[in-house]
C-alpha positions as CSV (number, residue, x, y, z in Angstrom):
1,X,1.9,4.6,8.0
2,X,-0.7,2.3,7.7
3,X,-1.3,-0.4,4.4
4,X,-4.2,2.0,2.8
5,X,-2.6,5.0,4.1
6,X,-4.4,8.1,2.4
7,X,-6.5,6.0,0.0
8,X,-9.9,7.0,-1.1
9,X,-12.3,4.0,-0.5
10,X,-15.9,3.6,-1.4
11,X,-17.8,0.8,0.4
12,X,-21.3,-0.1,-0.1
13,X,-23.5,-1.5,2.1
14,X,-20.4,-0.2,5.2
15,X,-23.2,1.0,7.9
16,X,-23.1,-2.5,9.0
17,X,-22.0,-6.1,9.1
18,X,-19.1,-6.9,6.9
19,X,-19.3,-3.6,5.1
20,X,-18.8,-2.0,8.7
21,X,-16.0,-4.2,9.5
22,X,-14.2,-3.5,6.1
23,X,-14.5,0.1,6.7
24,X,-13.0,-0.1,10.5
25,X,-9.7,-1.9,9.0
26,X,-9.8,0.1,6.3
27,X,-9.8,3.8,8.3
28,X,-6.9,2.0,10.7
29,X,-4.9,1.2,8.0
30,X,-5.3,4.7,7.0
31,X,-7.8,4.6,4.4
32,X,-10.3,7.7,3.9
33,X,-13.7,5.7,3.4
34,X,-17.1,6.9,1.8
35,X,-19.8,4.4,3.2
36,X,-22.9,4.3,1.4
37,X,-26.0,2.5,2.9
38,X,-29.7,2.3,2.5
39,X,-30.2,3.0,6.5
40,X,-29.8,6.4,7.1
41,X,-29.6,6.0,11.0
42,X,-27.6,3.3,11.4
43,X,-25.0,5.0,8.9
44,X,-24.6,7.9,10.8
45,X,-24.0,6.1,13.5
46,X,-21.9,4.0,12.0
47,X,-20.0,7.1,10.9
48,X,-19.2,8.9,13.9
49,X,-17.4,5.4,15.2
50,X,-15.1,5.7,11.7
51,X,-14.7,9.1,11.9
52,X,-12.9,8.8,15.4
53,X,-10.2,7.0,13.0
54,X,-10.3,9.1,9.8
55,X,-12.3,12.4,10.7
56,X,-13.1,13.5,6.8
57,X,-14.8,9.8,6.1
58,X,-18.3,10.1,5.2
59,X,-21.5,8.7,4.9
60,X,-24.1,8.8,1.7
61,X,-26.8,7.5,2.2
62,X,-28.7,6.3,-1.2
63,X,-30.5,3.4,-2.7
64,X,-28.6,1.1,-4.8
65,X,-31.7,-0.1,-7.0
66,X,-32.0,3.1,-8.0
67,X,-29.2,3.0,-10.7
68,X,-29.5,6.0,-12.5
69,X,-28.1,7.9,-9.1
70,X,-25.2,5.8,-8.9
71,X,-22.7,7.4,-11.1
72,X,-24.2,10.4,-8.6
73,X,-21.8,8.4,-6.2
74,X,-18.9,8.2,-7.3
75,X,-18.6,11.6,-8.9
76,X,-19.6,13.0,-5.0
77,X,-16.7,10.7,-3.8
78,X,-14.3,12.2,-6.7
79,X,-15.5,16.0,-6.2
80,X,-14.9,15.4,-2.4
81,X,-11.8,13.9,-2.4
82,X,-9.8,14.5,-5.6
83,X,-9.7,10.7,-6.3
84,X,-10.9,6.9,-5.7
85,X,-8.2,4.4,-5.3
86,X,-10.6,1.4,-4.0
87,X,-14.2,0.8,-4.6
88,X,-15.9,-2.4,-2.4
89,X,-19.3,-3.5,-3.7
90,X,-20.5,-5.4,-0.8
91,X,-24.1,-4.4,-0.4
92,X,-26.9,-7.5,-1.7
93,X,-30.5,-7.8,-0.7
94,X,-32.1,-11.0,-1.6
95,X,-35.0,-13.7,-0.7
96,X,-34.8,-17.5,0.2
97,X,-37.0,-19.6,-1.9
98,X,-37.7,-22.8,-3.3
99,X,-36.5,-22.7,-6.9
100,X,-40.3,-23.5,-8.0
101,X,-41.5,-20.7,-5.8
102,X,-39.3,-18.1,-7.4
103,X,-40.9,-14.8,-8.9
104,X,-39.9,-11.9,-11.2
105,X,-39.6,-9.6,-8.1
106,X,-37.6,-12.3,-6.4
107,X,-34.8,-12.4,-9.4
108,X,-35.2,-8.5,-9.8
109,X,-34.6,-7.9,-6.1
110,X,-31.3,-9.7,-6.2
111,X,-30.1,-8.3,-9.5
112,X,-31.5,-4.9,-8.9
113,X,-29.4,-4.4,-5.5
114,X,-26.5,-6.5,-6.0
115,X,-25.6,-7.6,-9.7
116,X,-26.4,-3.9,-11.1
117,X,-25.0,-1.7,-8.8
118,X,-21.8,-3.7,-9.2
119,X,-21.6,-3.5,-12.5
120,X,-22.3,-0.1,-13.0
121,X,-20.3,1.5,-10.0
122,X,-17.4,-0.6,-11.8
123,X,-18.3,1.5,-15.4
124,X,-18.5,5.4,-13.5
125,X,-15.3,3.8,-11.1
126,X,-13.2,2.9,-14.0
127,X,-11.6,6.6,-15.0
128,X,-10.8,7.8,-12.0
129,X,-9.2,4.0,-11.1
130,X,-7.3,3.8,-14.1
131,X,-5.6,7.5,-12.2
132,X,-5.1,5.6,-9.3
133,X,-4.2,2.7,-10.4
134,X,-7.1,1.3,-7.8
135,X,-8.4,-1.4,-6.7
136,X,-12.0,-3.3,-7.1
137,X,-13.3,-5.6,-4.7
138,X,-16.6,-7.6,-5.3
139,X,-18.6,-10.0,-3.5
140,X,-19.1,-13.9,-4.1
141,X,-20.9,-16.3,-2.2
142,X,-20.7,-20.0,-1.5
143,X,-24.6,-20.0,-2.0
144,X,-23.7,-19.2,-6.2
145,X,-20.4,-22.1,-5.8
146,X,-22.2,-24.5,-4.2
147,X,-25.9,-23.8,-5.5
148,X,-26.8,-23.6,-1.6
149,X,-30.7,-24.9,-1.9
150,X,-33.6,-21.9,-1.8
151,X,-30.6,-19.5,-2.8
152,X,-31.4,-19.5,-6.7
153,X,-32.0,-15.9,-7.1
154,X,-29.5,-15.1,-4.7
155,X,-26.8,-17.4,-6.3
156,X,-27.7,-16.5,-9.9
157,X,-26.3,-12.6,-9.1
158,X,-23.5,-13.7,-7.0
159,X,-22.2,-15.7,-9.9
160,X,-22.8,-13.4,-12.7
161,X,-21.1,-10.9,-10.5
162,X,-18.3,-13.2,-10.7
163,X,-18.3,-13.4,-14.2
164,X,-17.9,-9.9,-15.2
165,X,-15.1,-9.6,-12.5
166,X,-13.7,-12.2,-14.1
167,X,-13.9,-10.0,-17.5
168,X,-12.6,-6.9,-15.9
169,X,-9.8,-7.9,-14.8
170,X,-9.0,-9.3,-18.1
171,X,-9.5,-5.7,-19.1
172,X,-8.7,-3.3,-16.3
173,X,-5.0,-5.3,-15.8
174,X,-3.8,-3.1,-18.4
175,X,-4.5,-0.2,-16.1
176,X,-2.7,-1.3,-13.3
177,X,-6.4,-2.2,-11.5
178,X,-6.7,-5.3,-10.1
179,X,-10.6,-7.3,-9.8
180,X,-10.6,-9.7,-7.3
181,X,-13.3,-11.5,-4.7
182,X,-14.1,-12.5,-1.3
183,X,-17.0,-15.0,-0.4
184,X,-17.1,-15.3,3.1
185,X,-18.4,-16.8,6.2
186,X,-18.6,-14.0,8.6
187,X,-20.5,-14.2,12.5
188,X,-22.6,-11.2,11.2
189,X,-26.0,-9.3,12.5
190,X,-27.8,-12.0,10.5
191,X,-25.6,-15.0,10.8
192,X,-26.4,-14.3,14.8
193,X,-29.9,-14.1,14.4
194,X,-30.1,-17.0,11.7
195,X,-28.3,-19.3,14.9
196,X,-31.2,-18.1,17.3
197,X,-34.0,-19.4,14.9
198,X,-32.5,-22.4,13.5
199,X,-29.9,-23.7,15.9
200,X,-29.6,-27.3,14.5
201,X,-28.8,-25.9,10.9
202,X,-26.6,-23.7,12.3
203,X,-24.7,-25.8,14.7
204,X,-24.4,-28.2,11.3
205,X,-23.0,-25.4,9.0
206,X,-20.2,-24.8,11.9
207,X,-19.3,-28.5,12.2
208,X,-18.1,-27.9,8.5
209,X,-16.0,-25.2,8.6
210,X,-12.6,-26.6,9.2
211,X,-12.1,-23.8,11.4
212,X,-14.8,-24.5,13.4
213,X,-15.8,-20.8,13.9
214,X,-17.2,-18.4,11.8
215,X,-15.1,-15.1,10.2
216,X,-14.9,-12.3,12.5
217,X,-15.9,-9.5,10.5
218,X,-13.4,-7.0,11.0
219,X,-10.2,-8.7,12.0
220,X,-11.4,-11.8,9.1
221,X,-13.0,-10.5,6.6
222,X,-11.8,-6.8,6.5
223,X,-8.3,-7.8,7.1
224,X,-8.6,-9.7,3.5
225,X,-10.2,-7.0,2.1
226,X,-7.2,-5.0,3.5
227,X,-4.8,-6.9,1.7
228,X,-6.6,-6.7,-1.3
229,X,-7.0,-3.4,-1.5
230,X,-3.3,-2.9,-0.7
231,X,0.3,-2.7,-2.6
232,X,0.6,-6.3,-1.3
233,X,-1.6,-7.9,-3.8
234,X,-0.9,-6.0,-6.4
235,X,-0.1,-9.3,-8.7
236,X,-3.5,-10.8,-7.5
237,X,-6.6,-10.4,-10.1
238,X,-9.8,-12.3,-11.1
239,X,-9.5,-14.4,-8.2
240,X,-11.9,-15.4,-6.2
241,X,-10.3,-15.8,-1.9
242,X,-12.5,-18.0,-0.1
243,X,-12.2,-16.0,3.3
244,X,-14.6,-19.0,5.2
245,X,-12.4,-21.0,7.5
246,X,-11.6,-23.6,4.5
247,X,-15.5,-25.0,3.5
248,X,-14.7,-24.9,0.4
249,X,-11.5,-25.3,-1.8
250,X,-11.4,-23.9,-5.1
251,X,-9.9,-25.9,-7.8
């Protein structure tokens, strides 16, 4: 019997990266999950490699920014399975700029595919959570801790995502749900790529991570996401878990 074992997960942005390697721990621990990405080839490719774990896993493909579509989600998850016990909200497009080079689309692009879809994947969630008892896990970011520089629009969403997880589990306790956090530092697709094109930054942003490596994203970052997503944190809520080798230390 594995930690999630028949669990009903939803995890956006799962076709790749950390999303992928959250939904490999999560179908070994047992978990059924419903991956929803914006790539429909690499999420059915993605698929078939979960599937070999948990064979009624699934793949929806949809786009986030399109929020009208994503109580949609959820209530395809729900008819599907008969429940949700865990919804991850991992999926985030943004843009680096210089704060003075910053645009409406910028901001909007951020908001409209991270801050939104969080927030209102929480709202449709929250009844059939409340049944469960579930979990919520959300995505921070040292870029929105720190205020990482030409990460303004980027940071802004990160942080007012952890506001209102912050709020909900104020609210949601009550239910049994718990709201909690992970900002990593993961060796993923575009960390790799980010060390080919600027190998002096990134040799710089290693040398500061205690653990002088970056999160593996399956055995890292999707065993925290395990655990919190599991009976064993069930007295954990509105934290924030810094999941990045120890760069930075809340307080």
């Amino acid at each position: 019997m594995g930690k999630l074992q028949d669990k009903i997960a939803i995890i956006t942005g799962g076709a790749g990266g950390i999303g992928k390697g959250m939904a490999t721990a999560f179908v070994k621990e047992g978990a059924t999950v419903a991956i929803v990405d914006l790539n429909e080839e690499t999420g059915k490719e993605s698929i078939k490699e979960l599937q070999e774990y948990q064979p009624n896993s699934i793949f929806i493909q949809a786009n986030l920014a399109e929020h009208n579509k994503l109580e949609g989600i959820i209530k395809q998850v729900v008819d599907k399975y008969g429940k949700l016990d865990i919804l991850v909200n991992n999926a985030h497009a943004s843009t680096r700029k210089p704060f003075d080079e910053l645009t409406q689309a910028d901001l909007d692009l951020s908001f409209n595919t991270g801050f939104y879809p969080t927030f209102y994947l929480m709202q449709a969630a929250l009844p059939y959570l409340k049944e469960s008892q579930g979990s919520i896990i959300n995505f921070a970011s040292g870029a929105g801790i720190e205020g990482h520089s030409t990460q303004a629009a980027y940071a802004a969403a990160k942080e007012a995502i952890r506001a209102v997880s912050r709020v909900a589990a104020n609210e949601f306790g009550q239910f049994g749900i718990n709201v909690n956090l992970i900002s990593p530092i993961a060796n993923s697709p575009g960390v790799q790529a980010w060390a080919k094109e600027e190998p002096e930054y990134y040799q710089s942003v290693l040398a500061n991570i205690p653990m002088r490596r970056f999160g593996e994203l399956e055995s890292d970052i999707g065993r925290a996401a395990v655990f919190l997503a599991s009976e064993d944190s069930d007295y954990i809520t509105g934290q924030t878990i810094m999941v990045d080798g120890g760069s930075i230390k809340l307080r």
